[in-house]
N, C-alpha and C positions, 0 to 999 in steps of 0.2 A: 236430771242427771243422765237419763237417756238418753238425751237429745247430745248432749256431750259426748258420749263413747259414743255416738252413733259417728258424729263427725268428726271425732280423733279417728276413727277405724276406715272409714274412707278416705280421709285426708292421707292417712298414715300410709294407704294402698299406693295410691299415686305416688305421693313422695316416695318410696321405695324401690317404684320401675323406674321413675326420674332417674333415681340414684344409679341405680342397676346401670343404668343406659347412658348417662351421661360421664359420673364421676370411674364405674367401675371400666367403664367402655364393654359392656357385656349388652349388644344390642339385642341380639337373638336370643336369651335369658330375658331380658325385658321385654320384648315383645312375647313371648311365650306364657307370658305372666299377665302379661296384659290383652293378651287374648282368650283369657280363663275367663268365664264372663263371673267375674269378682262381685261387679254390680248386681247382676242376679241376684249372687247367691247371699252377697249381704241384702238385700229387701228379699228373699228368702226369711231368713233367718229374722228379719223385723218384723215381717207381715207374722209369723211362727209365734213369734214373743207380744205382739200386739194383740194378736186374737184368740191368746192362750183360752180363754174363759169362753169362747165362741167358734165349739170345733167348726161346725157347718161353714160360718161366714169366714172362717179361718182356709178351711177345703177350696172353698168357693172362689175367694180372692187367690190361693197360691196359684190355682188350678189359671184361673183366668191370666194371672200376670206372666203363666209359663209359655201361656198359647202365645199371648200379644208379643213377649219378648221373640217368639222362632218365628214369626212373622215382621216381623219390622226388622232383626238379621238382614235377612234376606238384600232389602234392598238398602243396603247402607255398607254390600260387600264391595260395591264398584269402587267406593272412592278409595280406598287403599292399595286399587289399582290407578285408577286417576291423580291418585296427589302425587304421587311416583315419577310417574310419566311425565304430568307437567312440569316437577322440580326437574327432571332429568333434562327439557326442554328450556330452561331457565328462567319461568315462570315465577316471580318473587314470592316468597312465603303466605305473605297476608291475603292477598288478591288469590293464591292458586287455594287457601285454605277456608276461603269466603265462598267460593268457585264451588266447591268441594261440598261444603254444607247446602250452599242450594240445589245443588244438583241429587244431593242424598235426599232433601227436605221434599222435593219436586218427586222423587223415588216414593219415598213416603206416603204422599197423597196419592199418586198411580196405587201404589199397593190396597190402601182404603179403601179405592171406589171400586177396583177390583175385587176384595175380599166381600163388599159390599153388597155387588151383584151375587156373590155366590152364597150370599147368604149369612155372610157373619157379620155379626157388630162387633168391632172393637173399642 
């Protein structure tokens, strides 16, 4: 039954700014909404209710999923300046949004093997 409200409440999220953003024509309310990191805060709120009986490994994981998410931010800000520019360039949706993920994905590992050297495992 978990697993149900887990995925009506995320499904429900998207569909929402969808709404917001398409049908309401309210783009800057959906983006605002969808710049809440949502994601987070529900696997928050799951890691919370999973590990209820296991404070430590409870501490342990929220503590660890908090670092890994502010780190992986980071290099996944570019593309919401790249997808921009390329549409504005007339770059077609699928290719400028394939474009867009490898170059975040490619960001991603840079950050690893960086965070790597300095000493962190993520």
């Amino acid at each position: 039954m978990l697993v149900v409200i887990k995925l009506l409440l995320s499904a429900g999220l998207i569909y929402f700014v969808n709404e917001l953003v398409i049908t309401r024509s309210r783009p800057l309310l959906g983006s605002m909404i969808a710049a809440i990191p949502l994601v987070t805060i529900i696997t928050f709120i799951w890691i919370w209710f999973g590990l209820r009986d296991a404070p430590e490994e409870q501490a342990a994981k929220l503590a660890s999923h908090s670092i890994g998410v502010f780190w992986f931010v980071l290099p996944s800000l570019p593309m919401f300046l790249i997808f921009p520019w390329l549409v504005k360039k007339g770059m077609p949706f699928w290719p400028n949004l394939g474009l867009c993920c490898f170059i975040t994905m490619g960001l991603f590992l840079l950050t690893t093997l960086i965070l790597k050297r300095c000493g962190m495992e993520l």
